[in-house]
PDB file of N, CA, C and O in Angstrom:
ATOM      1  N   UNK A   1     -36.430  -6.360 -32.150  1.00  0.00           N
ATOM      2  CA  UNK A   1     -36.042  -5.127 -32.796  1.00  0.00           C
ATOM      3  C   UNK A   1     -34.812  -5.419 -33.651  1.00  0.00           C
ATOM      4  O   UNK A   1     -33.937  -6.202 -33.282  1.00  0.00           O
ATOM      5  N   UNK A   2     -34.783  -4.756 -34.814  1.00  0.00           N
ATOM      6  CA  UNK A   2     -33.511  -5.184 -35.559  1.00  0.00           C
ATOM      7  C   UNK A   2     -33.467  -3.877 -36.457  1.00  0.00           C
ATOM      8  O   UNK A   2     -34.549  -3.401 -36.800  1.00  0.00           O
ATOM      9  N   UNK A   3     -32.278  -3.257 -36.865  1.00  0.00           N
ATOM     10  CA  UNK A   3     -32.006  -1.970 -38.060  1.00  0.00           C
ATOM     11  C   UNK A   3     -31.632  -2.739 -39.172  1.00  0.00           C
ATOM     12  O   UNK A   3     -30.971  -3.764 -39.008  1.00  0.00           O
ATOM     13  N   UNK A   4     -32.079  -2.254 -40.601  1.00  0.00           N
ATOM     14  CA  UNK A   4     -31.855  -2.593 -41.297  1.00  0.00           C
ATOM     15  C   UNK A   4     -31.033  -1.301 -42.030  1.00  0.00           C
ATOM     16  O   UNK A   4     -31.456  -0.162 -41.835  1.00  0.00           O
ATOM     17  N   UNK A   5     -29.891  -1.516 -42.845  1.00  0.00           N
ATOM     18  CA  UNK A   5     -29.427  -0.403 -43.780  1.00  0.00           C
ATOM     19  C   UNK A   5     -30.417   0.478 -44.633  1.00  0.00           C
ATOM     20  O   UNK A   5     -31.465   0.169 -45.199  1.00  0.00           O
ATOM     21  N   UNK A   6     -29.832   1.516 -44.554  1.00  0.00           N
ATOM     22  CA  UNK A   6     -31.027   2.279 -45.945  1.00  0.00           C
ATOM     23  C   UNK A   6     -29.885   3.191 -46.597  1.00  0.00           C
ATOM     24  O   UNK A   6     -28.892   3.353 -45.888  1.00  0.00           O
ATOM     25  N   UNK A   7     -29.895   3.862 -47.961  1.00  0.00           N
ATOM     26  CA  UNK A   7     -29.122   4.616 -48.688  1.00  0.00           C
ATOM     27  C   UNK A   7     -29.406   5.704 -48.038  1.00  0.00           C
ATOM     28  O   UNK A   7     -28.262   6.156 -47.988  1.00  0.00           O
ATOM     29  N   UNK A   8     -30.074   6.512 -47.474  1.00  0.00           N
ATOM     30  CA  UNK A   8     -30.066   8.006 -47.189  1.00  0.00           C
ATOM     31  C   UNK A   8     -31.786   8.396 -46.263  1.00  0.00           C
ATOM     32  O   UNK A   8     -32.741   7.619 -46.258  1.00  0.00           O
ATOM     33  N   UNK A   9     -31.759   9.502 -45.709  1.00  0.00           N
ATOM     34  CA  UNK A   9     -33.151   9.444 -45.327  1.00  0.00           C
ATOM     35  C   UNK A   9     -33.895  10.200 -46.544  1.00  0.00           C
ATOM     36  O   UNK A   9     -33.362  10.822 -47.463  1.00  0.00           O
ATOM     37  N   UNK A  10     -34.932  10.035 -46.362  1.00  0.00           N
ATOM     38  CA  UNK A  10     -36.207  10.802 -47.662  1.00  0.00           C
ATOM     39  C   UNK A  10     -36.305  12.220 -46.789  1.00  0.00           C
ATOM     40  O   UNK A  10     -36.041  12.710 -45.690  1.00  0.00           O
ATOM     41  N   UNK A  11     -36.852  12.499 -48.029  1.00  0.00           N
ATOM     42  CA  UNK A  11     -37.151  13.967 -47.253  1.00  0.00           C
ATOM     43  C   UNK A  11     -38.853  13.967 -46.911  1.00  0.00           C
ATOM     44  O   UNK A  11     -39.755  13.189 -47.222  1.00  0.00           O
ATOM     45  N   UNK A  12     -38.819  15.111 -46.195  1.00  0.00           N
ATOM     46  CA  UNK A  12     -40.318  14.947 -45.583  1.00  0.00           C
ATOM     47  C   UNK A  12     -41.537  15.684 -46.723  1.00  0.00           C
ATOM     48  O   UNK A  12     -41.228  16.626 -47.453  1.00  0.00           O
ATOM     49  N   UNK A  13     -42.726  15.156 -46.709  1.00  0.00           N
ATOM     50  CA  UNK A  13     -43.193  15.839 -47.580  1.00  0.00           C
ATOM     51  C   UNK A  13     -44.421  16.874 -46.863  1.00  0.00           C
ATOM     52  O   UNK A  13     -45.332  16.253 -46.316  1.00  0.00           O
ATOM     53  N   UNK A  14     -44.489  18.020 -46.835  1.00  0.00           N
ATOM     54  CA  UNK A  14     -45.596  19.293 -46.453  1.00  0.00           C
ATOM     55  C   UNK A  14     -46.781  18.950 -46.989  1.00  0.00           C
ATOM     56  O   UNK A  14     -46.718  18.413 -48.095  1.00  0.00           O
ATOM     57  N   UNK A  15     -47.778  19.100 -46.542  1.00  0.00           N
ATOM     58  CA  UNK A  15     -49.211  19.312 -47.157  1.00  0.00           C
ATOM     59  C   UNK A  15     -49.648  20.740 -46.957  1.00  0.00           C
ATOM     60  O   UNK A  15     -50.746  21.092 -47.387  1.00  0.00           O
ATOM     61  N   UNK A  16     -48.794  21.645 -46.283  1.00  0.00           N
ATOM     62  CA  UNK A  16     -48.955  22.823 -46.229  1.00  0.00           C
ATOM     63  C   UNK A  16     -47.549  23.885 -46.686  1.00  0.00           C
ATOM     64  O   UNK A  16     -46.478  23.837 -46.081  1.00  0.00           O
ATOM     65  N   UNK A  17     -47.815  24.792 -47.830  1.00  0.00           N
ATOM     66  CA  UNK A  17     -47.044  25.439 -47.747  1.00  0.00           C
ATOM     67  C   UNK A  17     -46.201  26.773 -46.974  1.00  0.00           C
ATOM     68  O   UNK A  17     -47.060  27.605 -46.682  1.00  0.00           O
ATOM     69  N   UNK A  18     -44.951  27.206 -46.590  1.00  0.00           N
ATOM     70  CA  UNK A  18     -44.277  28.500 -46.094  1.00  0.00           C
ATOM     71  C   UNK A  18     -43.983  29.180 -47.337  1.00  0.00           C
ATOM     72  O   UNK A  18     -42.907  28.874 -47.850  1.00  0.00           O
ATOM     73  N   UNK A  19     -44.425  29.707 -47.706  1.00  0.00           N
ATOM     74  CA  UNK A  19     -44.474  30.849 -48.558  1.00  0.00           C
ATOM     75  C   UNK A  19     -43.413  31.865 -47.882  1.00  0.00           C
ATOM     76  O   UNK A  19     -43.846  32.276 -46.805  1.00  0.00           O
ATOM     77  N   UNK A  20     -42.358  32.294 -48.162  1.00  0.00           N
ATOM     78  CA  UNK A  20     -41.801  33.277 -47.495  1.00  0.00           C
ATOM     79  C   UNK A  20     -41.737  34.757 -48.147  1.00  0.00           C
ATOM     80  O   UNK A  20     -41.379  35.786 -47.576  1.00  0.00           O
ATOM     81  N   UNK A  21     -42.144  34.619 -49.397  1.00  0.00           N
ATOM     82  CA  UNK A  21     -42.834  36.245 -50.332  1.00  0.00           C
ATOM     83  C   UNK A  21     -43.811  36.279 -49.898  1.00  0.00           C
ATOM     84  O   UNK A  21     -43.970  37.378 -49.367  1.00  0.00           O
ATOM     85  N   UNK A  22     -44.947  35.441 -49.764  1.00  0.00           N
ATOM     86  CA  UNK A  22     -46.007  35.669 -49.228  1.00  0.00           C
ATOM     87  C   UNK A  22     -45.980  36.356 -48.188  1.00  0.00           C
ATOM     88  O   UNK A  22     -46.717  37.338 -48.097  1.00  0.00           O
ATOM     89  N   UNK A  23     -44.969  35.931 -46.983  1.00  0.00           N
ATOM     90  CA  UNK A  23     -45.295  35.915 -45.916  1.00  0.00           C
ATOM     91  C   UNK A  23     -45.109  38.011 -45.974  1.00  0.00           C
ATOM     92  O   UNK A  23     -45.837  38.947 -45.646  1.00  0.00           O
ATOM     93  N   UNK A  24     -43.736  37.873 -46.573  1.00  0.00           N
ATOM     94  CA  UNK A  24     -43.419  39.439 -46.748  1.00  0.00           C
ATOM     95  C   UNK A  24     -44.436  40.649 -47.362  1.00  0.00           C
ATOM     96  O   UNK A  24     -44.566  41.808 -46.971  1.00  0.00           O
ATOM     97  N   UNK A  25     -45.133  39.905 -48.519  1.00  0.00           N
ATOM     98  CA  UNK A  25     -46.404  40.691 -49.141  1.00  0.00           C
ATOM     99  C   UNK A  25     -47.495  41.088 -48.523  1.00  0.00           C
ATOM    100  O   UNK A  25     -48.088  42.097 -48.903  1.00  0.00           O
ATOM    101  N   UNK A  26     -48.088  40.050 -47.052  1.00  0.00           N
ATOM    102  CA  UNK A  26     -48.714  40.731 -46.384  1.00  0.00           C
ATOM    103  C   UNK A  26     -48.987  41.746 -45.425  1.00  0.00           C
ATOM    104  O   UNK A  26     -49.921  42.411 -44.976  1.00  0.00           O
ATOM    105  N   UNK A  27     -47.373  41.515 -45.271  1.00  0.00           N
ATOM    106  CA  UNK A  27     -46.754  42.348 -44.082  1.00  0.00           C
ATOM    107  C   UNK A  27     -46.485  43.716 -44.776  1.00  0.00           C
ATOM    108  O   UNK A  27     -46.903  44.696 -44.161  1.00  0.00           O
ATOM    109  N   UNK A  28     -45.845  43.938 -45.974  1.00  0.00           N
ATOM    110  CA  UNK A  28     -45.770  45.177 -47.027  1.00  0.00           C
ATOM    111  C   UNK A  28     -47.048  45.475 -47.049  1.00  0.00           C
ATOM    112  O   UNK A  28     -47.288  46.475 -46.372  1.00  0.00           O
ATOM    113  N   UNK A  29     -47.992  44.992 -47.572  1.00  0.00           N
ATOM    114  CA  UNK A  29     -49.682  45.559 -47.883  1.00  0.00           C
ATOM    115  C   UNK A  29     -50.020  46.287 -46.918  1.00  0.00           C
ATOM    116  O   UNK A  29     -50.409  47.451 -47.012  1.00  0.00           O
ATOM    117  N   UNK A  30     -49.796  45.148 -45.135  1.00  0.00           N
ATOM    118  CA  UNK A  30     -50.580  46.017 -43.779  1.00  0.00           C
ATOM    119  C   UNK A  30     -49.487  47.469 -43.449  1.00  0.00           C
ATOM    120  O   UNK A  30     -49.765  48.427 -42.728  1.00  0.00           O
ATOM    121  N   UNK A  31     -48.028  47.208 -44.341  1.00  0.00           N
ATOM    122  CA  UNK A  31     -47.299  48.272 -43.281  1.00  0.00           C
ATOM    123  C   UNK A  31     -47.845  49.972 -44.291  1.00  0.00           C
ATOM    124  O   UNK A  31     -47.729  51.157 -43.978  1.00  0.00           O
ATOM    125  N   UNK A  32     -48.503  49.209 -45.686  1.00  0.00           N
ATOM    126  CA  UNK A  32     -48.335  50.502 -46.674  1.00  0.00           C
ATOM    127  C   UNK A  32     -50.205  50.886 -46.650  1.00  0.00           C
ATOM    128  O   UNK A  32     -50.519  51.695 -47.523  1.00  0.00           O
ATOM    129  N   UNK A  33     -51.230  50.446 -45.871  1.00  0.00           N
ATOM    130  CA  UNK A  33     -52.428  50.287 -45.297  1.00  0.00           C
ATOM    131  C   UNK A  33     -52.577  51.676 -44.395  1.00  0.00           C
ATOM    132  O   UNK A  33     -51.553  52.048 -43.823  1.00  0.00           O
ATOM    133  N   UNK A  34     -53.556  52.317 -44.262  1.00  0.00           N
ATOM    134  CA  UNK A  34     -53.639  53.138 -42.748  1.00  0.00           C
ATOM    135  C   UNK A  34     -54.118  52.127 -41.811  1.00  0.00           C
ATOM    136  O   UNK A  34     -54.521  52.711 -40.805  1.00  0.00           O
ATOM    137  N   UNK A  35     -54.244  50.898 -41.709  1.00  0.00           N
ATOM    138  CA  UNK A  35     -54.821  50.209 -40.560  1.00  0.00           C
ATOM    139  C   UNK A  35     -53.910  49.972 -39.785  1.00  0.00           C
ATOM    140  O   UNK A  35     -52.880  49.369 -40.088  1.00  0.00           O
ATOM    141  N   UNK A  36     -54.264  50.549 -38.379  1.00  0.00           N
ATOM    142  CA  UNK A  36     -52.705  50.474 -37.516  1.00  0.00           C
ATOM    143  C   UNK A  36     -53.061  48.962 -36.554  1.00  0.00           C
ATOM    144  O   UNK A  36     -52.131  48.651 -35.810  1.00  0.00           O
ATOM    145  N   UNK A  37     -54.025  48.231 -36.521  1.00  0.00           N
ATOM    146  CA  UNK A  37     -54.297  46.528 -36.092  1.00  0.00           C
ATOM    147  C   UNK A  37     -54.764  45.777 -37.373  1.00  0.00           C
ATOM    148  O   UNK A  37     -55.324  46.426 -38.256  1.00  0.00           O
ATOM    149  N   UNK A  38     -54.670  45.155 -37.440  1.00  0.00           N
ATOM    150  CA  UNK A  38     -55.228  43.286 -38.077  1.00  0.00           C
ATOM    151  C   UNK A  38     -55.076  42.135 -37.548  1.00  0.00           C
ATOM    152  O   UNK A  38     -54.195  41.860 -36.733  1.00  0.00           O
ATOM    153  N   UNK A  39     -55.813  41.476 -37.916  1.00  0.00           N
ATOM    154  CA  UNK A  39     -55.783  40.088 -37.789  1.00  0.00           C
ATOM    155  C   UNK A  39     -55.495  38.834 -38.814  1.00  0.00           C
ATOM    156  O   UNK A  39     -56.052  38.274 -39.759  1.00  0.00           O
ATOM    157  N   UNK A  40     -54.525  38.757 -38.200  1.00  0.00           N
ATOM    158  CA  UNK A  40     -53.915  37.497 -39.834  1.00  0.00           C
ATOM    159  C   UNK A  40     -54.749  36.109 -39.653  1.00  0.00           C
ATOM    160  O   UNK A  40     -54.649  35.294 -38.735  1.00  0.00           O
ATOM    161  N   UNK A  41     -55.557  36.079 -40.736  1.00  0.00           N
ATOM    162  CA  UNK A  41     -56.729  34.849 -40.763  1.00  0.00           C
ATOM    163  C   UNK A  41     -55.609  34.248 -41.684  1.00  0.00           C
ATOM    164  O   UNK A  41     -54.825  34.838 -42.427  1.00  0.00           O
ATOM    165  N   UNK A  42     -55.811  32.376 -41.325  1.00  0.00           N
ATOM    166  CA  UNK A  42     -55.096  31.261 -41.885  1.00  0.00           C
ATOM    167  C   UNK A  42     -55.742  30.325 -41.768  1.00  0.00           C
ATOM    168  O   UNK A  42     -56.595  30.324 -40.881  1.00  0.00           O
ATOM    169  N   UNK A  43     -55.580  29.193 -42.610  1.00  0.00           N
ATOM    170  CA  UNK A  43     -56.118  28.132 -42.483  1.00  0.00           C
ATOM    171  C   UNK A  43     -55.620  26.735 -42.297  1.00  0.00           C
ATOM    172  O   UNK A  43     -54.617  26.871 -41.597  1.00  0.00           O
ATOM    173  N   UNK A  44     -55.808  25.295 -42.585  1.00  0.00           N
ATOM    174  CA  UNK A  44     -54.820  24.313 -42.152  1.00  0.00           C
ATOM    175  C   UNK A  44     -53.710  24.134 -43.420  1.00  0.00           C
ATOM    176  O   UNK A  44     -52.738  23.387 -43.307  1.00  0.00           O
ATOM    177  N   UNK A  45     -53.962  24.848 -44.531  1.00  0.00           N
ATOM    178  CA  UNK A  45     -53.330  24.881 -45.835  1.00  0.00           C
ATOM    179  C   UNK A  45     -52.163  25.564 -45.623  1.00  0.00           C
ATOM    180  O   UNK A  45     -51.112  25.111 -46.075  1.00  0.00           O
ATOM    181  N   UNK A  46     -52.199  26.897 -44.815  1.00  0.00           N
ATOM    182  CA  UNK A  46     -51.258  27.489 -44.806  1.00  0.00           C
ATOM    183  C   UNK A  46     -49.826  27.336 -43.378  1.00  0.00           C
ATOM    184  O   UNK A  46     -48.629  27.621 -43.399  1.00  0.00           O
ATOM    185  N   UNK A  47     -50.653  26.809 -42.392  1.00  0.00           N
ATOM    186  CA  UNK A  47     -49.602  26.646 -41.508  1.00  0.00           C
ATOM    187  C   UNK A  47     -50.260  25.569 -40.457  1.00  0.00           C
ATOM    188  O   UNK A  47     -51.478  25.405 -40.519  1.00  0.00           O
ATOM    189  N   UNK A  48     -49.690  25.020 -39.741  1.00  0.00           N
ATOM    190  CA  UNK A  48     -50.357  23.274 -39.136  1.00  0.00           C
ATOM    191  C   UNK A  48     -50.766  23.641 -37.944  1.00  0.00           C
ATOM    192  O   UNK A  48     -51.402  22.761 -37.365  1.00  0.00           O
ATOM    193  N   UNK A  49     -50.595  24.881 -37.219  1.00  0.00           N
ATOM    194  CA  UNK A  49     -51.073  25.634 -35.908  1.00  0.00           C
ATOM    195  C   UNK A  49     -50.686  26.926 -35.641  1.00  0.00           C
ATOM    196  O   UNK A  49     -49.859  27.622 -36.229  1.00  0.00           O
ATOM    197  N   UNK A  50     -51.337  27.154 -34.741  1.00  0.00           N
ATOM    198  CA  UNK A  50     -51.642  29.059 -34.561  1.00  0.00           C
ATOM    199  C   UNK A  50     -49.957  29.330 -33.621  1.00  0.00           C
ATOM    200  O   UNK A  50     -49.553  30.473 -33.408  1.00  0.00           O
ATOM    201  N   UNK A  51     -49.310  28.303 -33.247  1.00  0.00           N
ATOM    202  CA  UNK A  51     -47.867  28.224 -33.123  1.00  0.00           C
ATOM    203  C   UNK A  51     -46.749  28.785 -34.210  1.00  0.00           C
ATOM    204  O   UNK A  51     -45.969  29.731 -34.104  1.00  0.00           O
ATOM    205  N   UNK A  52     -46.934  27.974 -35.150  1.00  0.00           N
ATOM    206  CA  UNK A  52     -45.934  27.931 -36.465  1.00  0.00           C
ATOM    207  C   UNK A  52     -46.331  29.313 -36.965  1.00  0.00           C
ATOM    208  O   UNK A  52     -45.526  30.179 -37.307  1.00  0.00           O
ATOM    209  N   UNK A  53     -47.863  29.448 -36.974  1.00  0.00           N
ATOM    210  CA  UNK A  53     -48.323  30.846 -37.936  1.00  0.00           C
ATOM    211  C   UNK A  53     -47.729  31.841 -36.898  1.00  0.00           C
ATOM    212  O   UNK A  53     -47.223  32.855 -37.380  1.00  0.00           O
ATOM    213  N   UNK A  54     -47.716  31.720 -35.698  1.00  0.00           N
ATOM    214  CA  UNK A  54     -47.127  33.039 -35.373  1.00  0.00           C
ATOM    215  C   UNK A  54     -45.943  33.280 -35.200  1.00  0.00           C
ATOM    216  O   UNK A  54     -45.636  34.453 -34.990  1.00  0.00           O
ATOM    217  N   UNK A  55     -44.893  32.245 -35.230  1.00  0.00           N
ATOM    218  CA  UNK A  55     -43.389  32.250 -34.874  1.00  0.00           C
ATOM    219  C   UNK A  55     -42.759  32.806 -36.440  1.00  0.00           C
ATOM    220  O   UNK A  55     -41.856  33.630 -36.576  1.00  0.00           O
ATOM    221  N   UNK A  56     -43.605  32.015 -37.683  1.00  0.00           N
ATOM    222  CA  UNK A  56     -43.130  32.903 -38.797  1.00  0.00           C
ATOM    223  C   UNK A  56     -43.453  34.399 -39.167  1.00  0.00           C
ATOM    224  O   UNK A  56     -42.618  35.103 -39.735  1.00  0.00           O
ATOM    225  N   UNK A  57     -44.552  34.795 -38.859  1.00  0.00           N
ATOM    226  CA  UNK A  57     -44.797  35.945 -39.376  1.00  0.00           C
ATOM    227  C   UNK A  57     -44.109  36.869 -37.979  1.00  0.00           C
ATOM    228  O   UNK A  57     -44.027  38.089 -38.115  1.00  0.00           O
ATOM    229  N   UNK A  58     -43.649  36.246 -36.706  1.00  0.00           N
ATOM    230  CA  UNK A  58     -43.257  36.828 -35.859  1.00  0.00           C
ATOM    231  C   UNK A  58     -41.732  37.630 -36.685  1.00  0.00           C
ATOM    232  O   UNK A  58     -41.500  38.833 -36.810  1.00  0.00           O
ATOM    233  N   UNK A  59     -40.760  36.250 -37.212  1.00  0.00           N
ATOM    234  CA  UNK A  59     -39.354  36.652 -37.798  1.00  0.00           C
ATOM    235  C   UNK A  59     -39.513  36.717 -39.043  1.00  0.00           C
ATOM    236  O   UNK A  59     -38.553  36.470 -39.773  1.00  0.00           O
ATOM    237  N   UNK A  60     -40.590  37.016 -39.507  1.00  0.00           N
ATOM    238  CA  UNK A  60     -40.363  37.775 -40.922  1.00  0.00           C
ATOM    239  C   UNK A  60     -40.810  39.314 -40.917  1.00  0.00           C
ATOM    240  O   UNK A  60     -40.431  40.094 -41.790  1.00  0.00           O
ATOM    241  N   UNK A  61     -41.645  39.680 -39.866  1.00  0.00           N
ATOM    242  CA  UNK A  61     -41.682  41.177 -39.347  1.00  0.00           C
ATOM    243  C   UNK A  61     -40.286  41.588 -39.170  1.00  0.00           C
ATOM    244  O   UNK A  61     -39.567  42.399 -39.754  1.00  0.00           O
ATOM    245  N   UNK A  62     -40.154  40.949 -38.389  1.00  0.00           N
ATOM    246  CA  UNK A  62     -38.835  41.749 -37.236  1.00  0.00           C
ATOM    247  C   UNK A  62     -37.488  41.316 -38.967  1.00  0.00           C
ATOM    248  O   UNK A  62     -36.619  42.188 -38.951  1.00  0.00           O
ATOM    249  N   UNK A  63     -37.334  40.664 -39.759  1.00  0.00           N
ATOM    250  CA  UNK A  63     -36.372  40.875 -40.264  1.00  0.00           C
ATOM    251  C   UNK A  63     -36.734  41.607 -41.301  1.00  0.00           C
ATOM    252  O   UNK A  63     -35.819  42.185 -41.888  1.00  0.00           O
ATOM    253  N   UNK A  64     -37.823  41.748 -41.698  1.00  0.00           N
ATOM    254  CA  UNK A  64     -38.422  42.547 -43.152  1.00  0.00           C
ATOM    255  C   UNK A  64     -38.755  43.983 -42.694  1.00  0.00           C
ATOM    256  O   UNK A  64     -38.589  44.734 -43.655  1.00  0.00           O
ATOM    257  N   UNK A  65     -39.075  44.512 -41.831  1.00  0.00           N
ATOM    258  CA  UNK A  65     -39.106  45.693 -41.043  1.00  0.00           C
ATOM    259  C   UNK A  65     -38.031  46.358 -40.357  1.00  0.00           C
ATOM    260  O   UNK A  65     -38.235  46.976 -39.312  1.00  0.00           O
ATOM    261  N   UNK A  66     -37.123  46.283 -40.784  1.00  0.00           N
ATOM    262  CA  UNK A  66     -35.992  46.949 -39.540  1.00  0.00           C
ATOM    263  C   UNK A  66     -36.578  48.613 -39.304  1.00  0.00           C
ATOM    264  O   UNK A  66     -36.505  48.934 -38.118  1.00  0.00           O
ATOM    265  N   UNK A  67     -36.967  49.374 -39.937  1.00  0.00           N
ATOM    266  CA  UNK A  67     -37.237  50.363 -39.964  1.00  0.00           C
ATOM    267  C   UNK A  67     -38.704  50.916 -39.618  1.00  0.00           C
ATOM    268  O   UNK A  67     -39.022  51.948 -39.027  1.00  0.00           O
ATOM    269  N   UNK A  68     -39.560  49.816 -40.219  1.00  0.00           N
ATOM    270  CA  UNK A  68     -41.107  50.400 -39.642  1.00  0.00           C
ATOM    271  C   UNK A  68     -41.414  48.974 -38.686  1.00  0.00           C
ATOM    272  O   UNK A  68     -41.274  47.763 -38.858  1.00  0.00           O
ATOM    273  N   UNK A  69     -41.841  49.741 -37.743  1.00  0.00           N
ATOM    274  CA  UNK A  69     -41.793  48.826 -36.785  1.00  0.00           C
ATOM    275  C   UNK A  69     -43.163  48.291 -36.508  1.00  0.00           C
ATOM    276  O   UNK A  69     -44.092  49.065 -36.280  1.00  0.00           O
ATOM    277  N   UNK A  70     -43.382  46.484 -36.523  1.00  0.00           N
ATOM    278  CA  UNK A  70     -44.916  45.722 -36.643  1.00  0.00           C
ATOM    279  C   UNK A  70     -44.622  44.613 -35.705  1.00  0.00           C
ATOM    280  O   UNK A  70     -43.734  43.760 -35.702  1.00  0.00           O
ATOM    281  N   UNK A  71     -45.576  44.852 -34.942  1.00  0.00           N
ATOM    282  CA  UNK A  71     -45.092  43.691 -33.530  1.00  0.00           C
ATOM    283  C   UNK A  71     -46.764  42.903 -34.059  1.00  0.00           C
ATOM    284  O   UNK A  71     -47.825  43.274 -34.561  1.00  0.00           O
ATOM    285  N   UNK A  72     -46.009  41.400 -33.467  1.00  0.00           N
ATOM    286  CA  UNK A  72     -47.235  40.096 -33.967  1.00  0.00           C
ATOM    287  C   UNK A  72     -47.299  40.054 -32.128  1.00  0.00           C
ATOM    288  O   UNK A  72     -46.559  40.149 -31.149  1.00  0.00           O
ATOM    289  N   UNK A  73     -48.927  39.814 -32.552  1.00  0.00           N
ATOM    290  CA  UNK A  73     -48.907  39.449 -31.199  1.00  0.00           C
ATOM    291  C   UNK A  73     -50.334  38.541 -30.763  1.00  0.00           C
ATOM    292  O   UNK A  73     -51.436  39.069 -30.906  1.00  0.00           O
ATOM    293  N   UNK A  74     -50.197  37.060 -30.192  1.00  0.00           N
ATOM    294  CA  UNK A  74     -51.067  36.128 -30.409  1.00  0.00           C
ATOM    295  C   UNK A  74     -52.031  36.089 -29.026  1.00  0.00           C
ATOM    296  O   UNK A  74     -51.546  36.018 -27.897  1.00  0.00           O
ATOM    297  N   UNK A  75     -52.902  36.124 -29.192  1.00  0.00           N
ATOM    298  CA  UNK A  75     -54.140  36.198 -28.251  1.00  0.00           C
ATOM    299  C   UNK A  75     -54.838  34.791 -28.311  1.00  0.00           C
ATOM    300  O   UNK A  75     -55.755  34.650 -29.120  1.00  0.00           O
ATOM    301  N   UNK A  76     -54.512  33.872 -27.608  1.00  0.00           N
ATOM    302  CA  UNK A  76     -55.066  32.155 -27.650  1.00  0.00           C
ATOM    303  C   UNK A  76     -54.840  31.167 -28.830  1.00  0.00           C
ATOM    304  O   UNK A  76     -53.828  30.477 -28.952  1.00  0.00           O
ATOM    305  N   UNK A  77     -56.308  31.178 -30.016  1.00  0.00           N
ATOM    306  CA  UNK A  77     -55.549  30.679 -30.806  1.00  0.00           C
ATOM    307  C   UNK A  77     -56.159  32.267 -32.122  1.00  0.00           C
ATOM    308  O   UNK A  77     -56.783  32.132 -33.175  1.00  0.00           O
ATOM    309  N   UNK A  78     -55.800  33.207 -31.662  1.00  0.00           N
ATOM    310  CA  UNK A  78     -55.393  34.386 -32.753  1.00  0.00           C
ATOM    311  C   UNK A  78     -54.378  34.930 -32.879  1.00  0.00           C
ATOM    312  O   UNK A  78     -53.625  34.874 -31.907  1.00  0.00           O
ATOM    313  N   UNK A  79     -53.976  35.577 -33.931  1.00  0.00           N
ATOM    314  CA  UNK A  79     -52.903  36.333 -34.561  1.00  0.00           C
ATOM    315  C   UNK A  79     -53.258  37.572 -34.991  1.00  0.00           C
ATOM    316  O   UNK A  79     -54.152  37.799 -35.806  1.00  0.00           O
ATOM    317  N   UNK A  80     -52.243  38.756 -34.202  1.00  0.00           N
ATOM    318  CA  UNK A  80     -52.951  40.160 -34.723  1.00  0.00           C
ATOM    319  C   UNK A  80     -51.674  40.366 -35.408  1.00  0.00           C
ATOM    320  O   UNK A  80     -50.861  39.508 -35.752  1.00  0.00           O
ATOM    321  N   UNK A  81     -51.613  41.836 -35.576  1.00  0.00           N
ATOM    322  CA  UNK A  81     -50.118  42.266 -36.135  1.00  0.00           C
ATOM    323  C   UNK A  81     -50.642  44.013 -35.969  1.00  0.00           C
ATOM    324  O   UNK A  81     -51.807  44.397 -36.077  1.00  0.00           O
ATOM    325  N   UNK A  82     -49.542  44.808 -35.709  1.00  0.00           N
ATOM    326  CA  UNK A  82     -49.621  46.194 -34.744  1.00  0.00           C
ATOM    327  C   UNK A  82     -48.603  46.858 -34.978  1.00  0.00           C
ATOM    328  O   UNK A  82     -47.534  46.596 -34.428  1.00  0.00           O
ATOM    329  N   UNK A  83     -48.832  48.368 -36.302  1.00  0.00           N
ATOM    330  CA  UNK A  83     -47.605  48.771 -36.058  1.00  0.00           C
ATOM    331  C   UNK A  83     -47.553  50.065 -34.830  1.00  0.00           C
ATOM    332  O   UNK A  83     -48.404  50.936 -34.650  1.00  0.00           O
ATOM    333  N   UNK A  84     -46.380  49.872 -34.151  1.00  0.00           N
ATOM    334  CA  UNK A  84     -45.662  50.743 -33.563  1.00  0.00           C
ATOM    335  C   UNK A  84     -45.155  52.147 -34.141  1.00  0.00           C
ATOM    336  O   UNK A  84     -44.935  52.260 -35.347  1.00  0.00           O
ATOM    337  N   UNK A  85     -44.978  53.192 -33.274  1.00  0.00           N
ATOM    338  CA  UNK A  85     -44.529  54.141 -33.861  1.00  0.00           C
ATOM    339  C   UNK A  85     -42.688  54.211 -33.309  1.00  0.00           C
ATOM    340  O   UNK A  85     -42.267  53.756 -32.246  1.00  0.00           O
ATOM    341  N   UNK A  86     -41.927  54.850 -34.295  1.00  0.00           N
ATOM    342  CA  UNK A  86     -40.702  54.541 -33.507  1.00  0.00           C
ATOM    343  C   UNK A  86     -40.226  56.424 -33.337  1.00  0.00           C
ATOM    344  O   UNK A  86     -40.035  57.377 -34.092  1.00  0.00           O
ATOM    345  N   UNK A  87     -40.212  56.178 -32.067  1.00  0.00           N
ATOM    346  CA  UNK A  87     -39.453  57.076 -31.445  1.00  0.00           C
ATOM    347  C   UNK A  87     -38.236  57.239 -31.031  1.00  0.00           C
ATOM    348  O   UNK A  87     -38.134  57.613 -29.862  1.00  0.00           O
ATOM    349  N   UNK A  88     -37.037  57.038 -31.768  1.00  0.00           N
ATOM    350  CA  UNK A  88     -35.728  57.069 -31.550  1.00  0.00           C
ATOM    351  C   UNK A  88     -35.229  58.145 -31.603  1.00  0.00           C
ATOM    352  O   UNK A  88     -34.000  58.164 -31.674  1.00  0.00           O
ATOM    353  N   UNK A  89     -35.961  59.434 -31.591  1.00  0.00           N
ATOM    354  CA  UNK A  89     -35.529  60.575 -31.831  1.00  0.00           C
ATOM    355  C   UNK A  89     -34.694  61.183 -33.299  1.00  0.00           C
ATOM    356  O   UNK A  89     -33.806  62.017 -33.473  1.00  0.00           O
ATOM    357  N   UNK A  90     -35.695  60.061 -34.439  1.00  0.00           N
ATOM    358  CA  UNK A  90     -35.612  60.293 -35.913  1.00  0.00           C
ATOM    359  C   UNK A  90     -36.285  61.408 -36.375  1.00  0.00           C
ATOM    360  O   UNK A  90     -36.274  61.682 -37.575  1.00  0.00           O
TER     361      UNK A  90
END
C-alpha cells in the first residue's frame, strides 16, 4: 500500500438529477389539485432509490408547505403524499 499526492479531490459526477423546482412544482400542482392522496411515480433517472426519493420530497414538503400541510409517506418500495387538514383553531 502506498499514497500518492493529488492537487484536490474531483467532484463526483450524478447520472441522476435533484431537481429542487421540480421537486417544489409537484408538490404546488398536488397541493392546488382536489386530490387529497397520490402517488409519486419515479424512475432510476430521477433518484437512485425509493430512500433518497422519499427523504427529499419528505423536506421539501415540510419546508415548502409551512402552511398547507402534505405528509409523504412510504409504503415498501412506494411513495404517496397526503394532504392533512390543519386544525389549529385558524
Amino acid at each position: 500500500m502506498k499514497i500518492t499526492p493529488i492537487s484536490g479531490i474531483p467532484s463526483s459526477s450524478r447520472t441522476y438529477s435533484r431537481d429542487q423546482h421540480k421537486l417544489f412544482e409537484v408538490i404546488d400542482d398536488f397541493r392546488l389539485s382536489n386530490a387529497e392522496f397520490a402517488e409519486i411515480i419515479f424512475d432510476d433517472t430521477d433518484y437512485a432509490n425509493v430512500s433518497s426519493c422519499y427523504k427529499s420530497f419528505n423536506k421539501a414538503a415540510n419546508k415548502y408547505c409551512e402552511f398547507h400541510s402534505i405528509k409523504v409517506i412510504k409504503r415498501g418500495e412506494r411513495i404517496f403524499i397526503k394532504k392533512e387538514s390543519n386544525t389549529n383553531g385558524l
